[in-house]
N, C-alpha and C positions, 0 to 999 in steps of 0.2 A: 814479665814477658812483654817482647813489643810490638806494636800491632802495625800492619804495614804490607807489603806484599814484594814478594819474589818473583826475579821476571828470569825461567831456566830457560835456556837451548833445550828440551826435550829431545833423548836421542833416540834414534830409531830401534823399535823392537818391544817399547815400555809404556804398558798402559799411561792413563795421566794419574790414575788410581794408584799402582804404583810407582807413581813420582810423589805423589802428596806421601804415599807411604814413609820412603826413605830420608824426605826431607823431616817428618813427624820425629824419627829415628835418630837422626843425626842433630838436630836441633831439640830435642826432648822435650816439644810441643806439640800437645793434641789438636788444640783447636786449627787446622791448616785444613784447606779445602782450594779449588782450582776453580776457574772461570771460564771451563768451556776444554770440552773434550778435544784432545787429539786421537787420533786412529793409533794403532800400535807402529805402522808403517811409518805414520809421519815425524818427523823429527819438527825442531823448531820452536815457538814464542808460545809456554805456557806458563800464562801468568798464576804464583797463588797468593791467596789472600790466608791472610795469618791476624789470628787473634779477633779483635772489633770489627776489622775489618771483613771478614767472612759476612757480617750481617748487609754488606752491599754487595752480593753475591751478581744480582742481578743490573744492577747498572754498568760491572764487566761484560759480562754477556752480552749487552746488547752495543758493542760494540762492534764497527767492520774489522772485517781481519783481510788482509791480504796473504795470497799464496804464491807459489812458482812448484809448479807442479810439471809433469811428466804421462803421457799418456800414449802408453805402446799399445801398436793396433795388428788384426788378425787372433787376438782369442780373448773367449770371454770370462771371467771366472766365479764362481757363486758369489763374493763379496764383494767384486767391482775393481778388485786392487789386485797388486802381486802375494797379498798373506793366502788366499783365498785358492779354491780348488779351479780346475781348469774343465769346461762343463762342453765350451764348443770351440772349433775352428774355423776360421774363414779366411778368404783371400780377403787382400786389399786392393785396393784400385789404385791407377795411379792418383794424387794427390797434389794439385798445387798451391800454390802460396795464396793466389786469388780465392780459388775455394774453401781453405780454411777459415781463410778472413770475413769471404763470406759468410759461411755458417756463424760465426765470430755473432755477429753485430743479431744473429736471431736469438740468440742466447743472450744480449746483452739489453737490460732492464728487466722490470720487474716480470718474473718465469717463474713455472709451475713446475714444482719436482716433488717426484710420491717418494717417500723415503726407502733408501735400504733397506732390506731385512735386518741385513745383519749392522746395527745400529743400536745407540744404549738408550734409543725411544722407546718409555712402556708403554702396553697393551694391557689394559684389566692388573697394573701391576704387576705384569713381567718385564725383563727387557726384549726387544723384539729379537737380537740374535740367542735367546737363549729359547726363543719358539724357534729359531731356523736351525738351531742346531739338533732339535728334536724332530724336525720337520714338515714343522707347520708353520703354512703361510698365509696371512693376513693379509686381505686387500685392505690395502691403506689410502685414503685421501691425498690427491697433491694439496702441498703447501707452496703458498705466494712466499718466494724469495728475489732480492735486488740482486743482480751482478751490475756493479757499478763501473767496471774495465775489465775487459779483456783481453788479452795484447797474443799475439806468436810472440813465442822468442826465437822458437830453433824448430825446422822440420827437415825433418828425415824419410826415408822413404816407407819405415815402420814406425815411426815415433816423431811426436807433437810436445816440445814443451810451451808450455804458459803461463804467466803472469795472471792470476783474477783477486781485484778486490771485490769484496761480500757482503751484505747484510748477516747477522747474525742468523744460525739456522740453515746457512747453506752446507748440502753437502758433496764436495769437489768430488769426489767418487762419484754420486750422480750425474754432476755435471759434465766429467770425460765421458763417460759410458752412455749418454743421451748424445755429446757432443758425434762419439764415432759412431751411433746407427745412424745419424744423418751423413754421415760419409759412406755410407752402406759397407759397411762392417763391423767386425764386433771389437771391443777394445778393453782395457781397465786400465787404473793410475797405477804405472811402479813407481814413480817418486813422490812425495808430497812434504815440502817445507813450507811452514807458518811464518810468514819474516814478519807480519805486525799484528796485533792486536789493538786496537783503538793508537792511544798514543805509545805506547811500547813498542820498539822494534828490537829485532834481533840481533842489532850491535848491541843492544846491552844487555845481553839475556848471557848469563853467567851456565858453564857446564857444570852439573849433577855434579861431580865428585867433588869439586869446588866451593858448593856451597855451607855458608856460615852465618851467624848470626850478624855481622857486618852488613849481609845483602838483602835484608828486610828495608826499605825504604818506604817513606811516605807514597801513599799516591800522587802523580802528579797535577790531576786538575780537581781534586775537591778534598776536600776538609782543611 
């Protein structure tokens, strides 16, 4: 077996659980495990670690990852995103390029965000969306997280996209969805694409049906 690690496009719709699944499947290797959740929503750079490698599980992890995300405003939904239920509605205001940017730069270094519920952080040994799906809620602690850039790309008169690189640990659903009560209304992310992980970006992250034992590679900066 070779040990090494797979860098997929993750496509939208598919746990990152069931991505290590189908790759286990198709490559008829147990030991494969992944570096850091994607949402079901998100698409994009998840990296897995296969074989020996799994026992650096953590020195992935703490890697930044950048995004290019999507954040339509006027409703809010239980999980922050478009998977999720639609709970409230609101007007938007108008919105300009100066004021986004504004808000931009209050978000930008190290911020405090309490996590989703609905998130595969445990509680007492559960995962917190499997108490939200039962309907209990947990007041949670914010945690210290970096946003290291922040950029507009595209505003529209309902919808914000952006560019953010991260510290590990961040999570972009909270960060839209804190981003638009500061706009005074309510919002969640419909897009969300991963384009890097540490040194891996999403030019060379190969598509699911594609992959083969060919795409197991060394890591690139250690061993």
């Amino acid at each position: 077996m070779k040990d090494g690690i797979i860098i997929i496009n993750k496509p939208k719709g598919m746990t990152s659980h069931d991505v290590v699944d189908y790759v286990r499947k198709v490559l008829r290797i147990k030991k494969i495990g992944h570096s850091g959740t994607l949402d079901p929503l998100a698409s994009g750079v998840l990296v897995l670690l296969v074989g020996k490698i799994t026992k650096f599980f953590r020195r992935f992890l703490s890697y930044d990852k950048e995004y290019i995300a999507t954040l339509s405003l006027g409703k809010v939904t239980d999980s922050g995103d478009a998977l999720g239920k639609v709970i409230k509605e609101t007007d938007v205001p108008e919105i300009s390029q100066e004021k986004v940017e504004e808000i931009f730069k209050e978000f930008t270094g190290i911020i405090e965000q309490v996590p989703p519920m609905i998130s595969a952080l445990k509680y007492k040994g559960k995962r917190l969306y499997q108490l939200a799906r039962k309907g209990i809620e947990i007041k949670l602690q914010p945690r210290k997280v970096i946003i290291k850039e922040l950029k507009l790309l595209e505003l529209k008169p309902k919808e914000i996209k952006f560019y953010v690189r991260c510290s590990t640990g961040t999570y972009i659903r909270k960060l839209a969805t804190d981003i638009a009560q500061r706009l005074n209304c309510g919002g969640y992310v419909s897009e969300i694409e991963r384009i890097s992980v540490g040194p891996y970006s999403i030019k060379e992250a190969i598509d699911l049906k594609d992959v083969n034992e060919s795409h197991i590679l060394p890591p690139k900066d250690f061993i």
